[in-house]
Every structure is written in structure tokens, then in C-alpha cells.
LUMVEX-841080 format. One record per atom (N, C-alpha, C): residue number from 0; atom name; x, y, z. Coordinates in steps of 0.02 Angstrom, whole numbers, plus 50000, padded with zeros to 5 digits. Atoms other than C-alpha are relative to their C-alpha. Layout:
<rs>
+-----+-------+-------+-------+-------+
: num : atomo :  east : north :    up :
+-----+-------+-------+-------+-------+
: NUM :    CA :     X :     Y :     Z :
...
+-----+-------+-------+-------+-------+
</rs>
This chain:
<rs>
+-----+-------+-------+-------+-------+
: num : atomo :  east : north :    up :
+-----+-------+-------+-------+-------+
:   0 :     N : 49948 : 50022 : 50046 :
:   0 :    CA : 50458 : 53362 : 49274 :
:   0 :     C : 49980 : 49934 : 49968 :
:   1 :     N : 49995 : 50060 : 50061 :
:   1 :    CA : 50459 : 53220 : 49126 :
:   1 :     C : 50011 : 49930 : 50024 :
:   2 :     N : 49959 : 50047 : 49976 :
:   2 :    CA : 50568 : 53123 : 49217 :
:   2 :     C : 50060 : 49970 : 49938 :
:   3 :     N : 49954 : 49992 : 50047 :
:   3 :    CA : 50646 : 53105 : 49041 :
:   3 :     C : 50081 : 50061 : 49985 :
:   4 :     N : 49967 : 49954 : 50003 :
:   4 :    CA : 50806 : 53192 : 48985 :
:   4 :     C : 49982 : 50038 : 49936 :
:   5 :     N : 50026 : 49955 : 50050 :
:   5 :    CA : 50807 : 53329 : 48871 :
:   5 :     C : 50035 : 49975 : 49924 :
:   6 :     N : 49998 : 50034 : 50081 :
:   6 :    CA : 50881 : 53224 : 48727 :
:   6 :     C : 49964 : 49951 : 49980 :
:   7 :     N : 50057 : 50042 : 50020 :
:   7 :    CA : 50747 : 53106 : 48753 :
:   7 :     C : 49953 : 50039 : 49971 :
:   8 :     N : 50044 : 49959 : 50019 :
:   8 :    CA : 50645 : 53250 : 48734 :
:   8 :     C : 49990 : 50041 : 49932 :
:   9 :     N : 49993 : 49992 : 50063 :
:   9 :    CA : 50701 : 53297 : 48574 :
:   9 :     C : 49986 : 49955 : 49947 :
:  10 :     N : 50002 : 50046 : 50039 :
:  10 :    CA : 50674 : 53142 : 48518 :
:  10 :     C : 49885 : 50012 : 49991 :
:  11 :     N : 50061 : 49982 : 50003 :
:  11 :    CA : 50468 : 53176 : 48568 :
:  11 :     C : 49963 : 50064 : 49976 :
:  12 :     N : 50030 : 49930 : 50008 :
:  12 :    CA : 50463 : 53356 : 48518 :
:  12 :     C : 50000 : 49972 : 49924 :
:  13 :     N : 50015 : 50005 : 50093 :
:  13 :    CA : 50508 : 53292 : 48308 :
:  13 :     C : 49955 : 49947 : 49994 :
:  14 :     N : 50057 : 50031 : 50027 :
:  14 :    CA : 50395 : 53162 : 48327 :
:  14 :     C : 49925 : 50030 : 50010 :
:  15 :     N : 50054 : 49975 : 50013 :
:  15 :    CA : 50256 : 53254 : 48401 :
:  15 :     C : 49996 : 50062 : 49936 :
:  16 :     N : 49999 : 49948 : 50059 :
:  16 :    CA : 50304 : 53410 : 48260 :
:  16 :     C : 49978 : 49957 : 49935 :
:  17 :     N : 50038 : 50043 : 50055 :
:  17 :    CA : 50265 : 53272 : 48130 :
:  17 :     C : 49946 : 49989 : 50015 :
:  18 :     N : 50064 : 50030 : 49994 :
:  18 :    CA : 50106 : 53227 : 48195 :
:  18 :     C : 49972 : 50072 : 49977 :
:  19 :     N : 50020 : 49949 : 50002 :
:  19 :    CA : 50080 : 53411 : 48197 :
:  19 :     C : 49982 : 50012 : 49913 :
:  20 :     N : 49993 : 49967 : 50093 :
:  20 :    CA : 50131 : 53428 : 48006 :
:  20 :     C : 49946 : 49971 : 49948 :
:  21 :     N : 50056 : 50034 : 50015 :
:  21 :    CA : 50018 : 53268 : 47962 :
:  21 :     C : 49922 : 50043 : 50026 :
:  22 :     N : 50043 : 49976 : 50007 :
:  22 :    CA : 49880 : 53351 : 48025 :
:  22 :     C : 49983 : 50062 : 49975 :
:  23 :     N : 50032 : 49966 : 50039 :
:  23 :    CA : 49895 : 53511 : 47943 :
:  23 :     C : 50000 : 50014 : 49940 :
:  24 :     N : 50014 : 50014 : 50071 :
:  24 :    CA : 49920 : 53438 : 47793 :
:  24 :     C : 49918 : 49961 : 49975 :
:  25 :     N : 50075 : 49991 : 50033 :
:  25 :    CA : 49742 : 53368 : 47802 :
:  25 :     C : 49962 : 50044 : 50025 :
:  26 :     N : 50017 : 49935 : 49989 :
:  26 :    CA : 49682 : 53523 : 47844 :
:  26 :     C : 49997 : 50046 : 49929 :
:  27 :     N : 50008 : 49977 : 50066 :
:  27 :    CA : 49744 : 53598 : 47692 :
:  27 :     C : 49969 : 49942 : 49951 :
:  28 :     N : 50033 : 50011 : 50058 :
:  28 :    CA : 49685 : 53466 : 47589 :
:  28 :     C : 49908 : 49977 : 50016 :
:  29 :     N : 50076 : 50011 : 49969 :
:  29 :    CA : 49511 : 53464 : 47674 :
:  29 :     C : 49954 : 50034 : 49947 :
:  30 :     N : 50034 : 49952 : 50023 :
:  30 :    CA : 49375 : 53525 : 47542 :
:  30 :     C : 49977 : 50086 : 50011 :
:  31 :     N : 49988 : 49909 : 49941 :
:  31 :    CA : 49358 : 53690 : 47676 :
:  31 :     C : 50037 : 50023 : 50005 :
:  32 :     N : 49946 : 49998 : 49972 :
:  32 :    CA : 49520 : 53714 : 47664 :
:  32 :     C : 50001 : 50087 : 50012 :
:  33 :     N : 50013 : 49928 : 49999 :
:  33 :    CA : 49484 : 53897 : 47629 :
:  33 :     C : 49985 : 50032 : 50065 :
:  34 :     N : 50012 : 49983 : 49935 :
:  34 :    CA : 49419 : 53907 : 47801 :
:  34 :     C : 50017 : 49969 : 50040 :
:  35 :     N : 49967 : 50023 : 49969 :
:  35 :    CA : 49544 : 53831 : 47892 :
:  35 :     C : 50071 : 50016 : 49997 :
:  36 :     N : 49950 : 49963 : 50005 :
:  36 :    CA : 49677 : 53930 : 47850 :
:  36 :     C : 50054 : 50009 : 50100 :
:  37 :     N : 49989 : 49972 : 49917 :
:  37 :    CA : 49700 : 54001 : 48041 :
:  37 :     C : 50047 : 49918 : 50030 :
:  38 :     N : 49994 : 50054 : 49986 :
:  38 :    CA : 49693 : 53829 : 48092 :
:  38 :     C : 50075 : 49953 : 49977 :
:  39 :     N : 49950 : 50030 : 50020 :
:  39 :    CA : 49815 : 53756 : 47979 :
:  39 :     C : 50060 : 50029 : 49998 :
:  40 :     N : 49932 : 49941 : 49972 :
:  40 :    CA : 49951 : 53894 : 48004 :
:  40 :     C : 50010 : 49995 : 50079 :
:  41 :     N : 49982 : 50005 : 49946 :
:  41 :    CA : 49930 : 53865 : 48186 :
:  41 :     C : 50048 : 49944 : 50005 :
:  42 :     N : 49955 : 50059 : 49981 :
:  42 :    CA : 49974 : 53691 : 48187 :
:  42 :     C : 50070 : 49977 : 49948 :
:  43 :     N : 49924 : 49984 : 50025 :
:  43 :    CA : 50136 : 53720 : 48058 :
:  43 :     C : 50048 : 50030 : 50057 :
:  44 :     N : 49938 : 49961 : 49954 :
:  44 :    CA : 50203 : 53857 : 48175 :
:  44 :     C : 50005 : 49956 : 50058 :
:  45 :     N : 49994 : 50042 : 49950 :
:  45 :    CA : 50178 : 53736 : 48310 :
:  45 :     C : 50056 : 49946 : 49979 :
:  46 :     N : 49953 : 50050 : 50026 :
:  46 :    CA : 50281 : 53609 : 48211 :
:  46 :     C : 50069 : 50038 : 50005 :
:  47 :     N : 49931 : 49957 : 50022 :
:  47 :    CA : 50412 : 53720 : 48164 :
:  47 :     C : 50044 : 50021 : 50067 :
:  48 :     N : 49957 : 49968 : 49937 :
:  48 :    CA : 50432 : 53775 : 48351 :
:  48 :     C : 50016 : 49922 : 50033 :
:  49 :     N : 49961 : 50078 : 49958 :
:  49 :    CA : 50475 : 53589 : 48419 :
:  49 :     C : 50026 : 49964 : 49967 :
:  50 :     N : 49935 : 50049 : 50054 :
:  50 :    CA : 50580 : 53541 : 48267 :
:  50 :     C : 50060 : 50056 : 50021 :
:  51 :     N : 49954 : 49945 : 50001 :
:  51 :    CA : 50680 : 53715 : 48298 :
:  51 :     C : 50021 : 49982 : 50077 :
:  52 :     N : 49983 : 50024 : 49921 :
:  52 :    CA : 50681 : 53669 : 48511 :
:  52 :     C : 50008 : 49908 : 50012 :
:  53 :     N : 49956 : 50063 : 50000 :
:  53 :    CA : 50710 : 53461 : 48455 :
:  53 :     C : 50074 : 50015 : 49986 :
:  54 :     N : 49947 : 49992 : 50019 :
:  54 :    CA : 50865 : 53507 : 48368 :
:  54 :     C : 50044 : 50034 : 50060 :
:  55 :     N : 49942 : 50006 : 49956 :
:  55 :    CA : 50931 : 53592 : 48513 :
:  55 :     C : 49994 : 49980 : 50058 :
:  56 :     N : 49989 : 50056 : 49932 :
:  56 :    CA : 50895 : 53478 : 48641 :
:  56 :     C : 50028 : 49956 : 49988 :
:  57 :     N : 49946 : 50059 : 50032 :
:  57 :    CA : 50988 : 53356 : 48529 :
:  57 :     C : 50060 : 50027 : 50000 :
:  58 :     N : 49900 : 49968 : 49994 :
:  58 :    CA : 51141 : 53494 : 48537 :
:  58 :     C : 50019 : 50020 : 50065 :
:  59 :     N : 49984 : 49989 : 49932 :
:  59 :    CA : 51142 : 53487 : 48736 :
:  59 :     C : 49955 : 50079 : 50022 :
:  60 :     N : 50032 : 49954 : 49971 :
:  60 :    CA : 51016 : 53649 : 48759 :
:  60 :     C : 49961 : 49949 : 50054 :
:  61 :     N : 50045 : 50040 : 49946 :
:  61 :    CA : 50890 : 53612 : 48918 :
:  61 :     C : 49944 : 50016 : 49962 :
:  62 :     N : 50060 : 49992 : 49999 :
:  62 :    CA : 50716 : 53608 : 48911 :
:  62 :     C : 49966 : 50080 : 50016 :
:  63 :     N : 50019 : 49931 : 49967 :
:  63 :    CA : 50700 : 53761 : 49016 :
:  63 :     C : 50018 : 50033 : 49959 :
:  64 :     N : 49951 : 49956 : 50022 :
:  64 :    CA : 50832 : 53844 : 48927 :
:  64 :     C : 49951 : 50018 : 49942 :
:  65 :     N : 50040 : 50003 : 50052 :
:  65 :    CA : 50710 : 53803 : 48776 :
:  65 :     C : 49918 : 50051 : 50019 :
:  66 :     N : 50086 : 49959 : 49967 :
:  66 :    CA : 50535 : 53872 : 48872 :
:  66 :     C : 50044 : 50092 : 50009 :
:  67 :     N : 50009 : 49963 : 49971 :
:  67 :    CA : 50629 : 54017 : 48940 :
:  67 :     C : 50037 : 50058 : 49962 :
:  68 :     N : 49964 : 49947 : 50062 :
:  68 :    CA : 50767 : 54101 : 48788 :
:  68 :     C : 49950 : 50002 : 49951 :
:  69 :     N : 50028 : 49981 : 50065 :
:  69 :    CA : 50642 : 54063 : 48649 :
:  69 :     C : 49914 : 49987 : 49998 :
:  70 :     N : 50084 : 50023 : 50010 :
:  70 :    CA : 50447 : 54027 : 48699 :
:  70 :     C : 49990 : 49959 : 49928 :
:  71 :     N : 50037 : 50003 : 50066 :
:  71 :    CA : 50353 : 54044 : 48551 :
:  71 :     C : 50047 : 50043 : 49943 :
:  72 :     N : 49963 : 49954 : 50067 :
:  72 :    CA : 50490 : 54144 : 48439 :
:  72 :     C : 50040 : 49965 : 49954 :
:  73 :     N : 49966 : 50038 : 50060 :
:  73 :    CA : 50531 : 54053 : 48287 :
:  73 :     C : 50077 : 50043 : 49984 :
:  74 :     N : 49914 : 49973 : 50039 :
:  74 :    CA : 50653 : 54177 : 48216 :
:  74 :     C : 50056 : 49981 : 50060 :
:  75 :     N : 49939 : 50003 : 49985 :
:  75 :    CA : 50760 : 54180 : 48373 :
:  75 :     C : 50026 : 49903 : 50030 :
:  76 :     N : 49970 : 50047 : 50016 :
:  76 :    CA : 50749 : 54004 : 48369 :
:  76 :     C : 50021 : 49952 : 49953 :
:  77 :     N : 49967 : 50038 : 50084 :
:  77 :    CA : 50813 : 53960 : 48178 :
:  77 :     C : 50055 : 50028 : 50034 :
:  78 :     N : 49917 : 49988 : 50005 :
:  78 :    CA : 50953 : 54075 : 48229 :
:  78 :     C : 50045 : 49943 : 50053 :
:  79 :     N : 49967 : 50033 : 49959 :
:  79 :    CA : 50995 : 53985 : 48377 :
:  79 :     C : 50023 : 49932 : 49978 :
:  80 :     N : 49977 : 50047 : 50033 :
:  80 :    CA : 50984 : 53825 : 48298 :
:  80 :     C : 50066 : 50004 : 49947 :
:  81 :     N : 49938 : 49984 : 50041 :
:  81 :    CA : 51093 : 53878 : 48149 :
:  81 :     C : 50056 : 50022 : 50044 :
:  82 :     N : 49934 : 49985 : 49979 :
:  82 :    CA : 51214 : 53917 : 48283 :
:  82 :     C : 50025 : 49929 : 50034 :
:  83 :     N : 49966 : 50079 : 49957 :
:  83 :    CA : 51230 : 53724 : 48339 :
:  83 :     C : 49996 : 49968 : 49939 :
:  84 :     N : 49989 : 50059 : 50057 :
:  84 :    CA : 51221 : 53673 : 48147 :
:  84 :     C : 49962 : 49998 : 49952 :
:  85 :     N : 50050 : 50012 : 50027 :
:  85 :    CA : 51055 : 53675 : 48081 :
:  85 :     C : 50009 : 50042 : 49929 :
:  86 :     N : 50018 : 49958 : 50075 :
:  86 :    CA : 51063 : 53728 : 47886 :
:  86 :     C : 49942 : 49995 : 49961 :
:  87 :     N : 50054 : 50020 : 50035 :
:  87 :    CA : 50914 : 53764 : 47795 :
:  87 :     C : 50011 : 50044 : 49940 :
:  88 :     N : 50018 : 49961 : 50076 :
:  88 :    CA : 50864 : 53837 : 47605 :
:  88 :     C : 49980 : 50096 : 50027 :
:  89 :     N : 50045 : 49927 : 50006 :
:  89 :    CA : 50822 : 54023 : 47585 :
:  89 :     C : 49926 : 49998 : 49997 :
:  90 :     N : 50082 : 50015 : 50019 :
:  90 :    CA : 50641 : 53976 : 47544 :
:  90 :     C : 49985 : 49996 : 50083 :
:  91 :     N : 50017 : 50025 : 49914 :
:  91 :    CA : 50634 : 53880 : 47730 :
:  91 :     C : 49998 : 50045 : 50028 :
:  92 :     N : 49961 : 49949 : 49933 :
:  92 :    CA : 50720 : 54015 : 47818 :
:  92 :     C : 49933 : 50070 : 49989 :
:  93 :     N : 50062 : 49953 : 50004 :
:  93 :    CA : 50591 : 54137 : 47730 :
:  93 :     C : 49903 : 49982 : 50027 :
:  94 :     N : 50079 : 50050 : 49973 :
:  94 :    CA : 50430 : 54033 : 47775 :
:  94 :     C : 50012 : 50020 : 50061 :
:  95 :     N : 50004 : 49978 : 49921 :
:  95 :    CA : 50480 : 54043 : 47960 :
:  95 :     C : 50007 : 50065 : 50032 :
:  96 :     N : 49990 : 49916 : 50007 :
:  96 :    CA : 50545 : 54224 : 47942 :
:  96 :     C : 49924 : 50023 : 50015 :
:  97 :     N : 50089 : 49979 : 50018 :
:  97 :    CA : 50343 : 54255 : 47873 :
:  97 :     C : 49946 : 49963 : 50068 :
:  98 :     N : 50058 : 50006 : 49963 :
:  98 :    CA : 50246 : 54157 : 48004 :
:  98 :     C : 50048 : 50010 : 50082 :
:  99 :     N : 49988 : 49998 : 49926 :
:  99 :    CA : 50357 : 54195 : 48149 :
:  99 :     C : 49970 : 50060 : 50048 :
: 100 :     N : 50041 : 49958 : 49944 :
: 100 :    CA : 50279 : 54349 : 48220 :
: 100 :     C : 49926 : 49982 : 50003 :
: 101 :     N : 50089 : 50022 : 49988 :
: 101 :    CA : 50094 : 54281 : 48178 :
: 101 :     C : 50011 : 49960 : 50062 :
: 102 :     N : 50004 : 50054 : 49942 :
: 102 :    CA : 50156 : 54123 : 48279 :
: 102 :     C : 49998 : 50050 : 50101 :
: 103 :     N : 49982 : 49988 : 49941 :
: 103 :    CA : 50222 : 54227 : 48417 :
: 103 :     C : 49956 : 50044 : 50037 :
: 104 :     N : 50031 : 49932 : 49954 :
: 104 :    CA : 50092 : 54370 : 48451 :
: 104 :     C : 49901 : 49941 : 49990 :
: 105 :     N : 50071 : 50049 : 49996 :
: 105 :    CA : 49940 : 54202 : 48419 :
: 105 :     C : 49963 : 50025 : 49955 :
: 106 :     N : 50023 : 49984 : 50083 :
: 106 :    CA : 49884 : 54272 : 48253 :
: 106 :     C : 49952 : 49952 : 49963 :
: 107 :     N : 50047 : 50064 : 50001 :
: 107 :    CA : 49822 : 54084 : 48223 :
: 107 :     C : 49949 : 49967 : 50060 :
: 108 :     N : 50053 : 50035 : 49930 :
: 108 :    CA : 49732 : 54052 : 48396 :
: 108 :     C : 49944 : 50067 : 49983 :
: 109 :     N : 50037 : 49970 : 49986 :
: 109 :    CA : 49653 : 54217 : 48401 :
: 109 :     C : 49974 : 50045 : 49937 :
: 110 :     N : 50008 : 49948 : 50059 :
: 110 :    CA : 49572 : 54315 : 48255 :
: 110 :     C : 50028 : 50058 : 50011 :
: 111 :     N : 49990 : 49923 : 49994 :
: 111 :    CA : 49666 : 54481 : 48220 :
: 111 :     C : 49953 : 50048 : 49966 :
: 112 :     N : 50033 : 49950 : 50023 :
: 112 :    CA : 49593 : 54651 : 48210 :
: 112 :     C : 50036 : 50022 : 49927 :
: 113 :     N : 49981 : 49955 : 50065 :
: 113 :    CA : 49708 : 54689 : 48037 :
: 113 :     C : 50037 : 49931 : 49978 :
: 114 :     N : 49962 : 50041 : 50079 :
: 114 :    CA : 49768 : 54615 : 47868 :
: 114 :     C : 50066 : 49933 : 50029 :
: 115 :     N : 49919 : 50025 : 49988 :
: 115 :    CA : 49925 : 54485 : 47899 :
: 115 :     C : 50016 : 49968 : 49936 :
: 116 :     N : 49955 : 50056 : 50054 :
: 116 :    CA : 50036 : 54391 : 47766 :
: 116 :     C : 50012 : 49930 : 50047 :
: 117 :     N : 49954 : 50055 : 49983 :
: 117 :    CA : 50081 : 54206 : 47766 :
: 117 :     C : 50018 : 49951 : 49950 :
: 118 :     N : 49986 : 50036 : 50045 :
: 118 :    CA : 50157 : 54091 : 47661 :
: 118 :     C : 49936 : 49956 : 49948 :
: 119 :     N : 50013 : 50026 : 50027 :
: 119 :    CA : 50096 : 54003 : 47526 :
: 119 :     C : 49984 : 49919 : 50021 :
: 120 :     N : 50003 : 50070 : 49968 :
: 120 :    CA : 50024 : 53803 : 47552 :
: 120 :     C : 50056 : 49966 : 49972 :
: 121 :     N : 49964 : 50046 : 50039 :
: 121 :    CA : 50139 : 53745 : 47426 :
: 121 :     C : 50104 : 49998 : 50036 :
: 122 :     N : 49934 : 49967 : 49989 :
: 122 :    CA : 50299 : 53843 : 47496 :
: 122 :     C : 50017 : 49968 : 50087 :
: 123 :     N : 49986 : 49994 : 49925 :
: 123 :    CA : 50245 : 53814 : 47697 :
: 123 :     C : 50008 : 49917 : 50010 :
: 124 :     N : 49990 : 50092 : 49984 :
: 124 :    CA : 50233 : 53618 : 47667 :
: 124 :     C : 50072 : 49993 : 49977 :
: 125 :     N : 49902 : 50041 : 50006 :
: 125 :    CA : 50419 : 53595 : 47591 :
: 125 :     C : 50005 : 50047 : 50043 :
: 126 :     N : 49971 : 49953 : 49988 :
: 126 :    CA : 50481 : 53714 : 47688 :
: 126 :     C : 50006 : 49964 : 50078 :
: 127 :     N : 50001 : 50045 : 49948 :
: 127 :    CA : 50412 : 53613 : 47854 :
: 127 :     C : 50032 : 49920 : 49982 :
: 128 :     N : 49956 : 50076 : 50050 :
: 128 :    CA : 50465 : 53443 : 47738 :
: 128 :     C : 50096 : 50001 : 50021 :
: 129 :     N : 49943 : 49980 : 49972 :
: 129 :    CA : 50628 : 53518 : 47754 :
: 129 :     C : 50034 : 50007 : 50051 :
: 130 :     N : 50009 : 49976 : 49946 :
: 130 :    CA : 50649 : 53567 : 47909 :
: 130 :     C : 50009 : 49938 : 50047 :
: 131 :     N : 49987 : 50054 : 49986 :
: 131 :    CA : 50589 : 53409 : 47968 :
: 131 :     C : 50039 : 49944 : 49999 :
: 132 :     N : 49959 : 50022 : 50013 :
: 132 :    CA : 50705 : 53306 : 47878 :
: 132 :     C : 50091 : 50011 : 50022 :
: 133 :     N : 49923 : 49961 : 49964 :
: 133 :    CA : 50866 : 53409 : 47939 :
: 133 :     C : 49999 : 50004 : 50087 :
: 134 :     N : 50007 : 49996 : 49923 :
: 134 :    CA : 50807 : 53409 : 48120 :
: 134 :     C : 49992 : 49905 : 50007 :
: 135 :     N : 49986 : 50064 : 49978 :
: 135 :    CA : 50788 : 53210 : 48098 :
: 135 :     C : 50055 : 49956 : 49999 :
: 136 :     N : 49930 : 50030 : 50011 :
: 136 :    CA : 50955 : 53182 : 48035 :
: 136 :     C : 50037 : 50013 : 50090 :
: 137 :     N : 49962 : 49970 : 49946 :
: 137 :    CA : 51015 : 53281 : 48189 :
: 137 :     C : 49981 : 49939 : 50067 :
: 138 :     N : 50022 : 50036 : 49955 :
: 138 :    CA : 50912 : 53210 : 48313 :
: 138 :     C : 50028 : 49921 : 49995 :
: 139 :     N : 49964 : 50080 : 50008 :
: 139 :    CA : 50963 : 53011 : 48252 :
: 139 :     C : 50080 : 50011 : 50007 :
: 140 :     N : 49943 : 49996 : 50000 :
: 140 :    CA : 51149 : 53085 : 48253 :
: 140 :     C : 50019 : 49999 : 50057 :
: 141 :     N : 49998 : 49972 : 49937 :
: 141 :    CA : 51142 : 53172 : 48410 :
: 141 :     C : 49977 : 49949 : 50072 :
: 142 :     N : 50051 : 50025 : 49945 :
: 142 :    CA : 51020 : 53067 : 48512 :
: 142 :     C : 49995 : 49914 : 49993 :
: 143 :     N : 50011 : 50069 : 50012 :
: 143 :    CA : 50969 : 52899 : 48459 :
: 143 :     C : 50073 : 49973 : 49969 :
: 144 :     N : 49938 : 50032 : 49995 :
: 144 :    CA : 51144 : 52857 : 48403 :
: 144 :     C : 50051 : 49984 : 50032 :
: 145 :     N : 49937 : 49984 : 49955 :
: 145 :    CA : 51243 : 52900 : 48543 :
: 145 :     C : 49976 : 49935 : 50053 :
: 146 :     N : 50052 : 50061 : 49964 :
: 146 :    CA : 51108 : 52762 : 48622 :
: 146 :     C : 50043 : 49935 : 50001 :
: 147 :     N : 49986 : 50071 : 50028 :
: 147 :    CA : 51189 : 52617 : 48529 :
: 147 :     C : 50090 : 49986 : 50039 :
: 148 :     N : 49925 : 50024 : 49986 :
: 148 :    CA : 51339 : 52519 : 48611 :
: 148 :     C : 50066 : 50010 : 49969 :
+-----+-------+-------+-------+-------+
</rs>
């Protein structure tokens, strides 16, 4: 165990998901970017899954609760989120829609044997921009405010 609580922990899951996002934004803008694709879709869906499990450790979910209802499954954790608050764009909601089964069956760790879809660079960066921004409001609402005397 952490020894932290799990709204501290929300507070480390959106900051590490930003570090995540920073790096695969230079990724995409790496001259190679063409061949780093894999790479840079990994570490989005990685973002996306500890801004989607910050947000509800900031709405009283556990940790566990987080490892053990939603692993690696984006979709069923936008819904869950949107059920403690979280609103996002159609665009967003479609971005995570599109890389959530790659994320979940490792599509980006492991080369697949067939074709896949995934978002666009232009669409998967706001879309994480977003995302991020609505999970930091929460988190400072939820977490770091409740802090203050």
C-alpha cells in the first residue's frame, strides 16, 4: 500500500497523466513521428486511463475499486466517470470510444496481427487537452480544496 489516500491519489494519477500527455506530444512532434505512432497512442491511452480513475478517486471511488471494476477499460471508465459528473464533447467521448479497445486488448505495447483504427493527432491531443482540463477542475474541487481550512 501507498500509505496515501485515494484522493491523494487522484491528485498523482492527473499529474502523472500529464506527464504522460507531455511526452506523447513529443513523440508526435518528433521528426519519426511516423514511426512512433504505437508508441505515442500507448502513452495517450495511458493518460486517458488515470485522468478517467483521478476523477473518481476525487468522487470517493477506492483505488482497488479503480484496479478491479475498470483495469485498462476506458469506455467503462468515461461511463463511470460521467456517472459522478464528468462531462466531455462528442469529439472526446469519440477519441476514447476509438482507442479504448486498442488500449485494452495492448494494441500499442504489442504489434497486432490485423489492420486497427485510431484517432487522428490533431483530434487525440484536444481531446486528451480536454479531458485533462475537466478532470483538473474536479480534482482541485474535490481534493485539494476540501484541504484548505
Amino acid at each position: 500500500m501507498t500509505g496515501l489516500s485515494d484522493k491523494e491519489m487522484a491528485v498523482i494519477f492527473k499529474k502523472d497523466a500529464g506527464d504522460y500527455m507531455i511526452a506523447a506530444e513529443n513523440l508526435r512532434t518528433d521528426e519519426h513521428s511516423i514511426y512512433l505512432v504505437a508508441p505515442t497512442y500507448f502513452l495517450r491511452g495511458h493518460a486517458i486511463e488515470l485522468l478517467l480513475k483521478a476523477c473518481l478517486l476525487a468522487n470517493g471511488w477506492t483505488l482497488d475499486a479503480c484496479r478491479k471494476k475498470l483495469g485498462h477499460k476506458l469506455l467503462v471508465g468515461l461511463t463511470e466517470a460521467e456517472n459522478v459528473g464528468l462531462v466531455l464533447s462528442d469529439q472526446t467521448k469519440s477519441v476514447i470510444a476509438t482507442l479504448s479497445p486498442r488500449h485494452e486488448d495492448y494494441t500499442f505495447r504489442y504489434r497486432p496481427d490485423k489492420p486497427y483504427a485510431f484517432p487522428n493527432q490533431k483530434a487525440a491531443t484536444d481531446a486528451i487537452a480536454e479531458l485533462f482540463d475537466k478532470v483538473h477542475a474536479i480534482v482541485v474541487d474535490k481534493v485539494l480544496n476540501e484541504r484548505k481550512p
